[in-house]
MISEVO-671413 format. One record per residue (C-alpha): y, z, x; residue number from 1; residue in one letter. Coordinates in nm, 4 decimals, padded with zeros to 6 digits. Layout:
REM MISEVO-671413
SITE        c2        c3        c1    k  r
SITE         Y         Z         X  NUM  A
...
//
This chain:
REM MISEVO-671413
SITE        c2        c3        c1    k  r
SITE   00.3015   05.6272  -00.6750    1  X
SITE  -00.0113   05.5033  -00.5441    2  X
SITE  -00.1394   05.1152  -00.4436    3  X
SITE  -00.4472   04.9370  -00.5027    4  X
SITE  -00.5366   04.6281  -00.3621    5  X
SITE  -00.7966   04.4781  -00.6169    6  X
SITE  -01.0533   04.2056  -00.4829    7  X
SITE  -01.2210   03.9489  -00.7689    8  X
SITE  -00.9085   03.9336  -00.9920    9  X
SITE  -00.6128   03.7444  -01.0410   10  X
SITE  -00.3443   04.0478  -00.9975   11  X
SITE  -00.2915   04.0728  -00.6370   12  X
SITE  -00.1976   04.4598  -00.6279   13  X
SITE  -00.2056   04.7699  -00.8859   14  X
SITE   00.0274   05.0917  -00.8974   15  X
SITE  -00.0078   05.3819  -01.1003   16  X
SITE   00.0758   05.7500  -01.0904   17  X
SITE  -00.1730   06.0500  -01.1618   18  X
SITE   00.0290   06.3915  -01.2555   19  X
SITE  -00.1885   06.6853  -01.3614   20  X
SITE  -00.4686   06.4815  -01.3646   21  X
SITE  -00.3839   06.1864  -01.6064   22  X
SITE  -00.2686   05.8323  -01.5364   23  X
SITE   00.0855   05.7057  -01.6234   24  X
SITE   00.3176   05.4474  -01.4707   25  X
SITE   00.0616   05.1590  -01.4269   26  X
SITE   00.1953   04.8398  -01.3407   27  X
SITE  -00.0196   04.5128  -01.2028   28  X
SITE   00.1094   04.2742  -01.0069   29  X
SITE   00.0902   03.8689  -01.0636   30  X
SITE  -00.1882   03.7942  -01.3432   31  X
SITE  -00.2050   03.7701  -01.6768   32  X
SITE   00.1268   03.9499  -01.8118   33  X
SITE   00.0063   04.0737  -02.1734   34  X
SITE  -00.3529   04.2004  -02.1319   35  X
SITE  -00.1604   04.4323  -01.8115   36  X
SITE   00.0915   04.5780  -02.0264   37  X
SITE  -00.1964   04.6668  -02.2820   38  X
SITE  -00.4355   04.8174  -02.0729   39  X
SITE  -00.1083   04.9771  -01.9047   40  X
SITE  -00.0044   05.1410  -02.2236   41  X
SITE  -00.3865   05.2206  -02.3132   42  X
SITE  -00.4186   05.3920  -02.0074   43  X
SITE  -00.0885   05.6331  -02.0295   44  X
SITE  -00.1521   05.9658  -02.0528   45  X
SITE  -00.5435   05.9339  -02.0377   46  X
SITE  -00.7266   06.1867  -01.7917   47  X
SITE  -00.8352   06.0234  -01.4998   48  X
SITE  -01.2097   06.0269  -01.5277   49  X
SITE  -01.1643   05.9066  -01.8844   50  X
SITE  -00.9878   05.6011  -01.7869   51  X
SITE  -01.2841   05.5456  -01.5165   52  X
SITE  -01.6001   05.6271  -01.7908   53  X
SITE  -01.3955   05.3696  -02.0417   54  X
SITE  -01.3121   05.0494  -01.7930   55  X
SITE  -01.5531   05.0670  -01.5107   56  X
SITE  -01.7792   04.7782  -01.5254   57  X
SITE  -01.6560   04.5421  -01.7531   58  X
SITE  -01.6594   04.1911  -01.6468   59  X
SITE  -01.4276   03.9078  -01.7160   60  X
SITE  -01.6341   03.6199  -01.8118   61  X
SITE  -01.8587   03.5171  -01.5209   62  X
SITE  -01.6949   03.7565  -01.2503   63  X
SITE  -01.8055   04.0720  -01.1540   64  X
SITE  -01.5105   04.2511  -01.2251   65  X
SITE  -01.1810   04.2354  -01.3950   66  X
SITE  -00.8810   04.3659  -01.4581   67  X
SITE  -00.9781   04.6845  -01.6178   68  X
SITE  -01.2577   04.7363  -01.4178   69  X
SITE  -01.0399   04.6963  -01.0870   70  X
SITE  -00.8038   05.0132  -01.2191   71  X
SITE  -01.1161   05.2264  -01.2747   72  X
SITE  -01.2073   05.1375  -00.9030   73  X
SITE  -00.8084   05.2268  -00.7929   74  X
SITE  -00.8741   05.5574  -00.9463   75  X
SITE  -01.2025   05.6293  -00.7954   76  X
SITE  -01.0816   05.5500  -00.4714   77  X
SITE  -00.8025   05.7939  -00.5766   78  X
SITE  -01.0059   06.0672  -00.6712   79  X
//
C-alpha cells in the first residue's frame, strides 16, 4: 500500500495499491465520500499510466486541482 499526501483538495491523504502495473485498493481520506468511492471503483484495475492520461489536470471549479487530478499526481510520484 502506498500514501499520498495531496495539497489543494479537501481529502487530507490517498492510498492505493499498484500490482502488475494497474491500480486497485484506492481509498481517500476525509472529503467528499461519494465522488471517492466512484473514482475509486473507476480506477480499479486500470493500468497505471491510463489512470494518469485520464485524470491529470482536471480542475475542481476554481482550484487548480482536484480530487482526480491529485491521484494521477500520487501515481506519478509512484512511477
Amino acid at each position: 500500500m502506498h500514501t499520498y499526501k495531496p495539497s489543494g483538495i479537501c481529502a487530507t491523504q490517498i492510498d492505493f495499491d499498484v500490482r502488475d502495473g494497474k491500480v486497485y485498493d484506492v481509498a481517500f481520506t476525509k472529503g467528499c465520500p461519494g465522488n471517492h468511492l466512484g473514482l475509486s471503483s473507476l480506477a480499479e484495475g486500470m493500468p497505471v499510466a491510463e489512470v494518469i492520461r485520464r485524470l491529470e489536470g482536471i480542475r475542481c471549479g476554481e482550484r487548480t486541482t482536484s480530487c482526480p487530478d491529485q491521484l494521477a499526481q500520487a501515481l506519478k510520484e509512484y512511477v
